[in-house]
N, C-alpha and C positions, 0 to 999 in steps of 0.2 A: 370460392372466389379468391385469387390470388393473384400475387405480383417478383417477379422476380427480382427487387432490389436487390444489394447487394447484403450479403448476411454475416457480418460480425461474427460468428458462431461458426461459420463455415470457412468463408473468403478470410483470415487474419490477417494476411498480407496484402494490403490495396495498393497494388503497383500501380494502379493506371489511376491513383488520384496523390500525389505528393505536391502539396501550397509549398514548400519550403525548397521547389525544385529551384529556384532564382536562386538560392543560395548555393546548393549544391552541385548542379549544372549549367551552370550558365552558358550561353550563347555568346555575351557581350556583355565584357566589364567594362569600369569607367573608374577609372581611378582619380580622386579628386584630393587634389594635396601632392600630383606629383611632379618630383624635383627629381635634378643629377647633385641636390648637394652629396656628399662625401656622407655615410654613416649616418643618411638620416632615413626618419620610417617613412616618407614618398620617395622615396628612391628605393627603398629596400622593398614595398611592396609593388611596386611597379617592375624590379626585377624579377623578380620572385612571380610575378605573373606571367611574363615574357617569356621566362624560361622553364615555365612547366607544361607538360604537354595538354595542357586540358583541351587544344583543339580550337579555343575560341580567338575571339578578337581582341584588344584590348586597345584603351583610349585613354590617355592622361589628360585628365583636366590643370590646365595652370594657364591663367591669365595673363602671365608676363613671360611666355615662352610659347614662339612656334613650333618647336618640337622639345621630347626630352627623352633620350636615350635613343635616338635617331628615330624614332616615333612624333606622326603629327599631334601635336597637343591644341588643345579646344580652350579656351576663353570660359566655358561653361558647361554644363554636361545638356544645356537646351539646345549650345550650336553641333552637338554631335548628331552627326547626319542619319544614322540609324539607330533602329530603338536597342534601348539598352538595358538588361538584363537585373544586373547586381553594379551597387552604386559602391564602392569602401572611401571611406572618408576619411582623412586623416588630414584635417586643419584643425589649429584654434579654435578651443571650444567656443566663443562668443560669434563666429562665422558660420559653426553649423546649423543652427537653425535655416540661414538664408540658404543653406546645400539642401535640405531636407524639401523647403518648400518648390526649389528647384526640382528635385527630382520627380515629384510629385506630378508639375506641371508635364516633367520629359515623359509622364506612366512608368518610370521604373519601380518594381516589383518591389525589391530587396536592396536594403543599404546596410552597408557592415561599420559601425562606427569606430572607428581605434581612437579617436581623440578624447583625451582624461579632462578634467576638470571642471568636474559637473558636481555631484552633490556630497563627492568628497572634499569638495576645497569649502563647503557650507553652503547658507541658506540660497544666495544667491545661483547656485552651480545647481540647486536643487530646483527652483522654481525655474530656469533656462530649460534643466532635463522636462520636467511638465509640460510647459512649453511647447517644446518637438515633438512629446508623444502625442500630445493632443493635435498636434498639425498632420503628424502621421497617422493617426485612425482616423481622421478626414478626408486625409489622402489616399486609403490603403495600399498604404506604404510596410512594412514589414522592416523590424531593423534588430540587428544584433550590436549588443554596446550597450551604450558607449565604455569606453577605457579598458581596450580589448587588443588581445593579440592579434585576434584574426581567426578563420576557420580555412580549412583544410580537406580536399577529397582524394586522399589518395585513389582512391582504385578509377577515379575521373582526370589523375594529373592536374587537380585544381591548388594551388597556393594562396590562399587571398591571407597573406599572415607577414609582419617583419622579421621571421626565425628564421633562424641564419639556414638553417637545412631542410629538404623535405621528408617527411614521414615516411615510411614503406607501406606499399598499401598490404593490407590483412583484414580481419574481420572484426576486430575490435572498434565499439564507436565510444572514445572519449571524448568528454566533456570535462569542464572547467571552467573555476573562476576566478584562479591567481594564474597572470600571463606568465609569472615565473617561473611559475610551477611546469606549464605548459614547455617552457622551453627545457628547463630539467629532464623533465621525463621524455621529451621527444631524446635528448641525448642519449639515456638511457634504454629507449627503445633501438636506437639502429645500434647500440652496442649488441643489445639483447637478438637482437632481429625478430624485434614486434612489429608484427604490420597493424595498422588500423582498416578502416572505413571511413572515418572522421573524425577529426580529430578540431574541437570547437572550442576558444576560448568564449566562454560566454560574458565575460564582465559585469555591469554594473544588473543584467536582465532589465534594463526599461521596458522592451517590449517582448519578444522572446525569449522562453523564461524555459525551465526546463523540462515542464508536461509540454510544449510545443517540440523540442527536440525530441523529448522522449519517446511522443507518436511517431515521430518522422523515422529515426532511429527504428523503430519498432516494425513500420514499415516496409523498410530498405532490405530487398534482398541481400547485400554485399556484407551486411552486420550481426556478427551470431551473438553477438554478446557487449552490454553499454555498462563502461565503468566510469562514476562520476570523482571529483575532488569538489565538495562541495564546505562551504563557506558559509551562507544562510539559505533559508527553503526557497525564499520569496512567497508564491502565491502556491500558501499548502495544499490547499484544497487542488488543485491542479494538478499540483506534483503526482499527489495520491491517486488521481482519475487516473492518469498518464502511465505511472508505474504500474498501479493494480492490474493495467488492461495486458500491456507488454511483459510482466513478468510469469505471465503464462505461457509464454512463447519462448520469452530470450530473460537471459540471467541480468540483472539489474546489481550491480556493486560499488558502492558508496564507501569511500573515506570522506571525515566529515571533521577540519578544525575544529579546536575551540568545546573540546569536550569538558573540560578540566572549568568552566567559566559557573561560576557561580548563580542559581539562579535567584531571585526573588521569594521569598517566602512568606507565607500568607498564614500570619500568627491564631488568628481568629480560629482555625479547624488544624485537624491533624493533617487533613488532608493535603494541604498547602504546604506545611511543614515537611511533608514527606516528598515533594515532589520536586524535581529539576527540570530544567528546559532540555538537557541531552539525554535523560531520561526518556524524555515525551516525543521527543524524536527517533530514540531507539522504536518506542512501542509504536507512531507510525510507520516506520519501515516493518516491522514484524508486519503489520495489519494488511500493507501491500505487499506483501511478497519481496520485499528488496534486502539484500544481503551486507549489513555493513560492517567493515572490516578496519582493523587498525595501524598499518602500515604498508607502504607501497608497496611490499613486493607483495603482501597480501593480494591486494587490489590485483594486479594482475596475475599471479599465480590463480585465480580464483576465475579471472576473464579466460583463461587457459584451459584451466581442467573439467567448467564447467559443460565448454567447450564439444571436449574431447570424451568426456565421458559419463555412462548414465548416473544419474543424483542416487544416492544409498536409500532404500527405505528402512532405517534405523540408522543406532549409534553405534553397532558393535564393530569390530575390524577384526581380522585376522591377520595376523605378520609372520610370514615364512622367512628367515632369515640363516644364514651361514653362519653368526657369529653370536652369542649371549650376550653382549653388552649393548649394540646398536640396539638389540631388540629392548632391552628394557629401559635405554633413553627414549625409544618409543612410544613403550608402554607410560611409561611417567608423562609424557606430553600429552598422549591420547586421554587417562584417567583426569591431568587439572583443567582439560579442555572441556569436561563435561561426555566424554567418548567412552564405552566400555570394551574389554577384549571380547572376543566370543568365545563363549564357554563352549568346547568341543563335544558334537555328540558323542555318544557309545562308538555309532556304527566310523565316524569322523577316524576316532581313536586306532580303531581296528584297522582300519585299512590302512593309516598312516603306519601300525605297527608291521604291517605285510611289505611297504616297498622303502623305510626306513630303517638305520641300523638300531643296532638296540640303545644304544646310548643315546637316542636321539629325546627331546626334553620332554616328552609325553604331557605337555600342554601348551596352552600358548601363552605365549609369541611360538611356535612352529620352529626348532633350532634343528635345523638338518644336516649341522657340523660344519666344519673347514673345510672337512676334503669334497662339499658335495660338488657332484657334476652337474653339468645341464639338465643330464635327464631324471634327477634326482630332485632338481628344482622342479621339472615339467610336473612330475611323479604326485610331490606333494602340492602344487598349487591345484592342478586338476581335484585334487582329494577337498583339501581345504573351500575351493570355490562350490561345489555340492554340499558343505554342510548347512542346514536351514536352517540355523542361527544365525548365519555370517549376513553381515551387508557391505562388506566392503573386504578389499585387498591390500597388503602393504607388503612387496615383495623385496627383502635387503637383501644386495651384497658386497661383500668386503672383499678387497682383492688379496687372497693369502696364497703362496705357494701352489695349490694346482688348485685353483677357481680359473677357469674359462672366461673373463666377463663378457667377450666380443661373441663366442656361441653359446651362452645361457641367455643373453643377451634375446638371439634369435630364435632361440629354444620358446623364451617366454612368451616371444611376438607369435610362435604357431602356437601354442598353449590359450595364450588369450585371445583367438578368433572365437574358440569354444565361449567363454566367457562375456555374454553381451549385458545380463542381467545385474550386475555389479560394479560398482567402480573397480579402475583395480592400477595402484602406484606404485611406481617403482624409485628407491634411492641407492642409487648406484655411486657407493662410497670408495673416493680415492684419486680425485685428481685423474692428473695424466695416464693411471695407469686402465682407469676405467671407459676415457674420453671416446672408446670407440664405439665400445659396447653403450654408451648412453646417447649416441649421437643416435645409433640403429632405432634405439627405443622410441626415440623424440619424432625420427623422419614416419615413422610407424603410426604417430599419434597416440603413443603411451602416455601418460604424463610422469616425469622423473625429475626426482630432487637429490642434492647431493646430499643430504643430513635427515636420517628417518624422524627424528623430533619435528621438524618442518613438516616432514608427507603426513606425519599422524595429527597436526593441528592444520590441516591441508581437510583432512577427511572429517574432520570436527567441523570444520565451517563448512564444508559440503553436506552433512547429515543438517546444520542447521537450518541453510539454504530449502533443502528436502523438506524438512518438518516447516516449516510457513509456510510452503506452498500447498500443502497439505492442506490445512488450512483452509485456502481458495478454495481447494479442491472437494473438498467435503461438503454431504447435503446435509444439513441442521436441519434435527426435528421443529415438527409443527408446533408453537405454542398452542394451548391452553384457551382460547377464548372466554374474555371473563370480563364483566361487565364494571364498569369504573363511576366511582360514585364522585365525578366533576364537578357538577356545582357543590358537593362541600368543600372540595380541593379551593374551586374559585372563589371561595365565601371564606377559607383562610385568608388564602394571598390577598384579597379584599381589604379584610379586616386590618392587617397588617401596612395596606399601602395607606389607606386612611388617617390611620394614625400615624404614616410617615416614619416605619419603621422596618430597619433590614434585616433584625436577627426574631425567628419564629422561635418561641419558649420551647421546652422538650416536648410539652403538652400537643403543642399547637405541630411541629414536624412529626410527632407520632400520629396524631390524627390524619395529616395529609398522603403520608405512607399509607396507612390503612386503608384509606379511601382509593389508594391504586392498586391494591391488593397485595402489598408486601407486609407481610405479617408481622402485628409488634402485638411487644406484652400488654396486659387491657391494664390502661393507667385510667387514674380518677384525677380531679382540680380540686384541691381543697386550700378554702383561702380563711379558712380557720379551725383553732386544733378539732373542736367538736366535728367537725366534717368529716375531719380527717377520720376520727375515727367512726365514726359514719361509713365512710369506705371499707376501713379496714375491716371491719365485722361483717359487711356485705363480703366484701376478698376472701378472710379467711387468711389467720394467722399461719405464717408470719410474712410480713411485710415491706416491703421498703420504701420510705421517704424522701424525697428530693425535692430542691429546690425550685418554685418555677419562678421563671423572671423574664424581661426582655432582655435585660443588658449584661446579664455575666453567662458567659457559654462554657468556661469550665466549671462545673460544679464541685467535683472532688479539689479542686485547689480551693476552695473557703468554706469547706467544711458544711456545703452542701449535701451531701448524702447521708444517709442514716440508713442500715442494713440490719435486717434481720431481727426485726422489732416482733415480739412475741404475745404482746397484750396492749390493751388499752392505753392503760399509764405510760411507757414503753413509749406509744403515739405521743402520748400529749409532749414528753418530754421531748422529744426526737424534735416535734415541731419547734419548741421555744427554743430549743439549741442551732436549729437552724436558719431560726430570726436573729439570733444575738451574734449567729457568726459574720449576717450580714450586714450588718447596721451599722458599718463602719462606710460603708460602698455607697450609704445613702438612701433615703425614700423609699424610691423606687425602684431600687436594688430587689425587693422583695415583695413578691406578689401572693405569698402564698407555698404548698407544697404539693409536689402528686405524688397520692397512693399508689404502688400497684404488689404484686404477688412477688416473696420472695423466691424464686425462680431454684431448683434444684439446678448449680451452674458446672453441674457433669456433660461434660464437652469440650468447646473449645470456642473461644471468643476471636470472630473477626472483627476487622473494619471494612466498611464499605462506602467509599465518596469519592465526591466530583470536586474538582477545584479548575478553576480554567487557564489556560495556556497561553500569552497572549499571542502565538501564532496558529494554536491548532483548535484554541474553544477549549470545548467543554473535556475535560479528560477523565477517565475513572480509575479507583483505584482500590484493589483487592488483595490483603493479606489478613497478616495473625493480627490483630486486636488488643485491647485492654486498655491498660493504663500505661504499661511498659510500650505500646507499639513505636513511639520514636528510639526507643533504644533497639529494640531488637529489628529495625525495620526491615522485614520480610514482607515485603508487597510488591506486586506488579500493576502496570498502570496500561490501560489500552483507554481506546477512540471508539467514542456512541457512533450509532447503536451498534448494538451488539446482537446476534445469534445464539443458536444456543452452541453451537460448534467454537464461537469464538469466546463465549463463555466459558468452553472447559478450557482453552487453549492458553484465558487469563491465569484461571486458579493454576493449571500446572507448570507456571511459572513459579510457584510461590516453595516454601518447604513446606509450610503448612498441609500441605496439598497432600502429600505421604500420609498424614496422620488423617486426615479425613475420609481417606478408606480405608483406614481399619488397620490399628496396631494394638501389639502387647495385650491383645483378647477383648480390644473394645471392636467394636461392627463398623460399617462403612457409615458415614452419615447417607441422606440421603439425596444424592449428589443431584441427578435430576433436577428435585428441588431447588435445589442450589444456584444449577443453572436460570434456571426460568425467574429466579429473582435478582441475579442478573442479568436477565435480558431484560428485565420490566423496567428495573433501576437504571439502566441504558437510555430504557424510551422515554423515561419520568424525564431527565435531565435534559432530553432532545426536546419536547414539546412544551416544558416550562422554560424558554431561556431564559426567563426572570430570576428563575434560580442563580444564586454568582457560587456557593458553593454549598457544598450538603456532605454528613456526616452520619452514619449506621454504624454506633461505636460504644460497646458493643453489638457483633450479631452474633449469638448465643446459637450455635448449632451441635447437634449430637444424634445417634442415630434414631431419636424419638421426636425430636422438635426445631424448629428453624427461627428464632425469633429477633426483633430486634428490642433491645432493653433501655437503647438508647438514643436518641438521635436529634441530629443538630439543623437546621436549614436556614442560612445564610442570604437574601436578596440584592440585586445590584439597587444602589440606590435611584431613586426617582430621576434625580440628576445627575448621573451618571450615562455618557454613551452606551448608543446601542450596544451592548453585549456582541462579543465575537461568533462568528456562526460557527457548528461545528466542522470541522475539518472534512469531514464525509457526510455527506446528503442523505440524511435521513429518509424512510418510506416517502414518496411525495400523496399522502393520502387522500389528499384534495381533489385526486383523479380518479376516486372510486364514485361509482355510481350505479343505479338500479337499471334495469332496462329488460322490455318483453317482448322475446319474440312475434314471429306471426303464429305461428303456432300456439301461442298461451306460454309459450315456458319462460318463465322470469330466471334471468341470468343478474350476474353482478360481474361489472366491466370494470378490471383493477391491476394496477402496473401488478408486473410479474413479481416471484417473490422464488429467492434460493430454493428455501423450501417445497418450492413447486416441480422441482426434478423429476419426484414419480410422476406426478399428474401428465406431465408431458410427455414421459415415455408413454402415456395407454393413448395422447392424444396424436403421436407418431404413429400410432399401430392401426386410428381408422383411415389413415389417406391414400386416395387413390395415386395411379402412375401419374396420372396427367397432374393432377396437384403438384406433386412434388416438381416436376419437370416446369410449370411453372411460375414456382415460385424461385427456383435456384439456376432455372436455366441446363438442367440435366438431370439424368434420374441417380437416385439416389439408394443406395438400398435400409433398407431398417432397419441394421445393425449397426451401420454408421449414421446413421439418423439419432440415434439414441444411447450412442455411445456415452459413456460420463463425463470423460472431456470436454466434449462436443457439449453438452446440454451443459456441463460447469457455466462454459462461457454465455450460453442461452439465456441462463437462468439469474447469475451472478450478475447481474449488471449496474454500473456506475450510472444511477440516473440524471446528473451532470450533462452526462454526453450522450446516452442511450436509457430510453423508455420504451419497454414494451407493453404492452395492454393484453391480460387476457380477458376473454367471456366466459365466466365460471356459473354452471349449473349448478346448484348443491341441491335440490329437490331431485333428490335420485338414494339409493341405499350406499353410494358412495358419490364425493366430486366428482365434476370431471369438467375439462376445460374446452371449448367447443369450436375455440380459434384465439390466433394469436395474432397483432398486429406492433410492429414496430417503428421505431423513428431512430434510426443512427447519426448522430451531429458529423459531418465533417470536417475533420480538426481544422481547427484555425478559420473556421467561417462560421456564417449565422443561416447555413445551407443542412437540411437533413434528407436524409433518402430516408423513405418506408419502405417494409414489404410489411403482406398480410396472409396469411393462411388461415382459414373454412374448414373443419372438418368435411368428409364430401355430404354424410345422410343430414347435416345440417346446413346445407347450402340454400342461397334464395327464400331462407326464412328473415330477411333485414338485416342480417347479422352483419354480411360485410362490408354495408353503408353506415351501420351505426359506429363500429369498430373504426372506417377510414375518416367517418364526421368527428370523432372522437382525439383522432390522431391529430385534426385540423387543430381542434380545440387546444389542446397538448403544444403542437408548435406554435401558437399564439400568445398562451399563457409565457411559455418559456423565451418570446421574445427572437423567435425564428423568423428571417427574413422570407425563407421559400422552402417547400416540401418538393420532392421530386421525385421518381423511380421511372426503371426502366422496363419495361412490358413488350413481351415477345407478340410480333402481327396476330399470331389465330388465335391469343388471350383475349380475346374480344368482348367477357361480360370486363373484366378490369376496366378496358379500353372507356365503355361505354359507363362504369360506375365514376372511372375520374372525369369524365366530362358531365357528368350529372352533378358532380359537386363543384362544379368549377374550375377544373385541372385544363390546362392549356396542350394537347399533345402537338407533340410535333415529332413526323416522319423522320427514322433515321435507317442509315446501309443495314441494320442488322437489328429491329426494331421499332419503337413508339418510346420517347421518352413524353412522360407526364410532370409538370410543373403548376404547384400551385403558390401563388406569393401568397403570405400571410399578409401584410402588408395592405394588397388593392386586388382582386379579383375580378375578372380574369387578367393577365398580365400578358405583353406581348414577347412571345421566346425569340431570344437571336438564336 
């Protein structure tokens, strides 16, 4: 049983559905604010409209003028005779509300606000912006602004901006939030002759924000690539849906002020201490795929090359060069960038020694002399691009006495047709003498810089670019299923809010870890010395002692700890020494000590915690450990949850990370392990958000044992706001459910998970022609059906915007999943399309009424206004299943679409 909606996984580019077309195509603008005064923004955008070819109409609103700029002008945008498309505003902040409600009443789509003085002039400019937005998603209204330059379509001749000039259209879509900056770089563009696609100041984001561009953007056939200047995230959660989806398709690169800003630190854990706010936004961008970079020519060098050429699978470069010294200014930029050269193989060597002279540098950088020709160049790049180390190209030259640059030039462009599997740059050093030969290169689609230190930090952020999307792209093993012992978990945190209290003793956080299966060392509570050593002889000498308490969370700073106690006596004293060191702190300072085993601490000590962000929630954070770790702070910080792929992807951020597979004759820990208790420690922090922050400090690992020795867990208080959510949508688990065939076979019906990649290629391999054809609308074959790509995006999905349901069997000698049903949100609406797919031998056992009831549920809970898809005529069980469950069809030229509102059932279709 199937439907052929539209499929995310397959269709990427939905041209025949863009909400944001009012802005970028319009039929008919209105311009409200416009004037012939001299040098002002209605007159400058009202030209600026007039005189670009976008094809449409335009209409100036202005009350105190019959026309303006030999154009009839309107009293209001209600007395404008035909409907009108895109509103741009540019009056007096304290007038655009009454423009907003106006439009509203005209049904205009889109308003582009340019007038500033909203919540930057304070509280009042802020509660005004509230105001309008809330009148505008009453009205669904759509508005860019306010305190904005304007946006721009080149490749449509749209101007809706007061810049003095217009963009060149090209493939580039920027975006922006400083209108200065916008006009900058537009100068800088038609010097450079950059074209865009779009080119958007976004301003204050009231309401389109930049996961709304970013879809759109994403989109747009005309845009190969979206480079942001961004200022603050606004609505992170958003951004992240937005970017994660489109930077599978198109390169996403961000410059981002305001790095160097100091953030907040949170005394209480290490982990606070260790963390910054440009930090926490680098680790979101790693997590989506987006590339961020630190100076404009970056930014678009990067929108260029990524372009032009295939991303490197590794860091290594190889550099053929004419000259020894460009090549080791090279070298030295590729090496601080974090890049390696490629160490040339044997057979590399040889060949290079057969069509090179003998002097030639017999490694790399690749020095193939002053006097080399073209075909010399040709000779060794061919050589160089076959050896299986290399991931990338850096081809220098210098203009000396007999270098050709204008046919090496040409040489290199038939050379690199060969070459499709690798980047491959060229720096064509020397001004005027080389302007010809690099012009050759450029109109070719090489990419060429004048200074190979630039090309080799050029290939550095391209390998970086490469390696996050990697990332995406990878299927993460299946966890472990293991059973979690919750009510003791909730009979801590109980215990804890009772008494009205937000810090959990070490006692009380090592219990609650335990309980989620993250291994700690087996500690005792002894709240006096005889107890104490009560334990200890139970433990087994030798031992250590710590402090337990509510109120002081560093131990070792008050002479809490006591190490490596050997007997009895030993106990007793440790204890009273550790009462007298607190008894300055008060009462209740001291509740006692806990026992536990003195640990052989052969290995290496991490930390592992959560501290929250207050734009992005919960964040974590993994490096080297101890006492020293704010000194030596080696850590990396990423976004719950986590996988186990993004798990390794944390640690190999770290230095630590070298040592924990094995140096100087120690063995690899065992990493695996490792992972899986970061991924656990991910989910703990997702499903507790009571938690405010948490500390694994030390985690004691080596290649015999993994344990935590110490740990800390922080509560928000009672009265304290909701806690922020995380920035990425954790598993939505509350849609897992049991359910039994006709057959007898009990399935479990549960959003799709990464890890489910294999299972779907075997459940690609039972479907018949006719299924495929329709669910997709065509047939399909099985190699692209289950392509990795292809199922990445399947399977990876932002449950924000897209949920798919599978029906998983496991009563078999393996899984297996038996169909799959989806909802994809339509950006910018409360509208989702389904499809569903049946295995064919499990068809007409329930399955695909329980699956599409299921889906209903799904869009209901999530606050969907209507469910819909489109069904080919002779799919006629589909036809006859959505009208069983209340789906409204209605006949179209090339189909049946089905509608069902969540809302009221059945609903009447226009």
């Amino acid at each position: 049983m199937t439907t052929p909606s539209v499929d995310p996984a397959h269709d990427i580019l939905r041209y025949d559905y863009t909400p944001l077309q009012p802005f970028f195509a319009p039929r008919r603008v209105a311009v409200i604010g416009a004037t012939e005064k001299p040098n002002s923004v209605g007159r400058t955008l009202l030209w600026n409209l007039i005189s670009s070819p976008f094809g449409g109409t335009v209409f100036p609103v202005n009350p105190k003028r019959s026309s303006v700029l030999g154009i009839q002008a309107y009293a209001d945008i209600l007395s404008i005779p035909e409907q009108v498309d895109l509103a741009v505003i540019a009056i007096p902040a304290p007038h655009v509300l009454s423009a907003v409600q106006q439009c509203i009443q005209a049904g205009v789509r889109g308003a582009i606000i340019i007038s500033a003085g909203f919540k930057e002039i304070g509280e009042a400019g802020q509660q005004l912006e509230q105001e309008i937005l809330q009148t505008a998603r009453r009205g669904n209204l759509r508005m860019i602004g306010p305190n904005c330059l304007g946006l721009m379509c080149p490749p449509y001749g749209l101007n809706a901006t007061f810049a003095s000039r217009m963009a060149r259209p090209g493939n580039v879509g920027f975006l922006s939030q400083s209108g200065a900056l916008c006009t900058s770089i537009l100068d800088w563009s038609l010097r450079e002759n950059v074209g865009f696609s779009a080119f958007v100041s976004i301003g204050s984001m009231l309401d389109i924000s930049w996961g709304d561009l970013i879809y759109h953007l994403g989109d747009d056939p005309h845009t190969h690539s979206i480079v942001i200047y961004m200022e603050s995230i606004g609505d992170a959660r958003s951004f992240l849906s937005a970017a994660r989806e489109v930077a599978l398709s198109k390169p996403i690169i961000v410059i981002k002020g305001g790095r160097t800003q100091e953030a907040a630190q949170a005394a209480a854990s290490h982990t606070g201490a260790l963390m910054g706010s440009d930090d926490v936004l680098d680790a979101a961008f790693r997590r989506c795929g987006v590339l961020r970079v630190n100076t404009i020519d970056e930014l678009f060098n990067m929108a260029e090359v990524l372009a032009k050429q295939p991303r490197p699978q590794g860091n290594r470069l190889t550099i053929v060069t004419n000259a020894g010294g460009p090549g080791v200014l090279a070298t030295d930029s590729l090496i601080r960038g974090g890049g390696h050269l490629t160490p040339l193989a044997p057979e590399t060597l040889q060949a290079l020694d057969h069509c090179l002279p003998a002097e030639w540098s017999h490694h790399n950088p690749i020095d193939i002399l002053g006097d080399a020709t073209p075909e010399r160049y040709a000779q060794a790049l061919q050589i160089a691009a076959q050896d299986p180390g290399s991931d990338g190209l850096l081809v220098i030259l210098t203009p000396q006495a007999m270098t050709d640059p204008r046919q090496t030039a040409q040489t290199l462009i038939q050379t690199a047709q060969g070459i499709t599997h690798k980047p491959l740059l060229a720096s064509w050093m020397g001004g005027e003498d080389v302007a010809a030969g690099e012009a050759l290169l450029n109109q070719a689609g090489l990419f060429t810089l004048p200074y190979p230190d630039t090309a080799a930090q050029v290939f550095n952020l391209m390998s970086q670019y490469s390696y996050r999307l990697r990332s995406l792209y990878e299927t993460p093993v299946i966890e472990d299923a293991e059973e979690l012992d919750r009510q003791r978990m909730e009979q801590i945190l109980g215990d804890a809010t009772a008494c009205d209290r937000t810090l959990l003793s070490e006692w009380e956080s090592k219990q609650f870890l335990q309980a989620y299966g993250i291994p700690t060392v087996p500690t005792y509570l002894a709240q006096t010395s005889e107890k104490a050593v009560e334990y200890a002889e139970k433990i087994g000498y030798p031992v250590v002692l710590k402090l337990h308490s509510h109120t002081i969370t560093h131990k070792t700073d008050v002479g809490g700890v006591q190490l490596n106690l050997q007997n009895a006596e030993a106990v007793q004293e440790a204890f009273t020494a550790i009462q007298q060191n607190v008894e300055s702190y008060g009462e209740p300072a001291f509740l006692g000590v806990t026992v536990q085993p003195m640990l052989d601490l052969d290995g290496y000590e991490l930390i592992l915690g959560s501290s929250p962000d207050p734009q992005f929630g919960p964040v974590i954070l993994f490096g080297l450990g101890g006492q020293l770790v704010e000194v030596f702070q080696d850590r990396a910080l990423g976004l719950p949850p986590l996988n186990s792929t993004l798990a390794r992807r944390l640690m190999e951020q770290t230095k630590i990370y070298q040592a924990l597979q094995g140096v100087r004759g120690h063995r690899s820990v065992d990493l695996a392990q490792l992972e899986q208790i970061l991924v656990k420690f991910s989910h703990l922090i997702v499903e507790y958000p009571q938690i405010k922050e948490i500390d694994i400090n030390p985690l004691l690992v080596s290649e015999r044992q993994i344990v935590a020795l110490d740990a800390r867990i922080i509560l928000y208080p009672q009265t304290e706001k909701q806690p922020i959510h995380p920035a990425i949508r954790p598993y939505p688990s509350q849609y897992v459910h049991e359910w039994t065939m006709r057959n007898g076979w009990p399935v479990t019906i549960r959003p799709i998970r990464p890890e489910d990649e294999p299972l779907i290629v075997q459940f690609h391999q039972n479907l018949s022609e006719e299924s495929v054809y329709f669910r997709y609308f065509h047939l399909m074959k099985l190699q692209t059906r289950v392509a990795h790509d292809r199922l990445t995006r399947i399977c990876f999905v932002d449950y924000d915007c897209e949920i798919a349901l599978v029906a998983e069997y496991a009563d078999s000698p393996a899984p297996q999943i038996l169909g799959v049903a989806r909802l994809s949100k339509l950006h910018g609406t409360q509208t989702a399309e389904f499809g569903m797919l049946v295995q064919d031998p499990y068809q007409k056992q329930g399955l695909g009424t329980e699956l599409l009831t299921s889906l209903i549920h799904v869009g209901k809970a999530e606050g969907l206004a209507a469910i819909k898809a489109d069904i080919l005529p002779e799919n006629r069980a589909m036809q006859h299943l959505c009208e069983k469950l209340g789906f409204q069809l209605k006949r179209q030229f090339d189909g049946v679409e089905a509608v069902y509102s969540t809302l009221q059932a059945p609903i009447q279709v226009i």
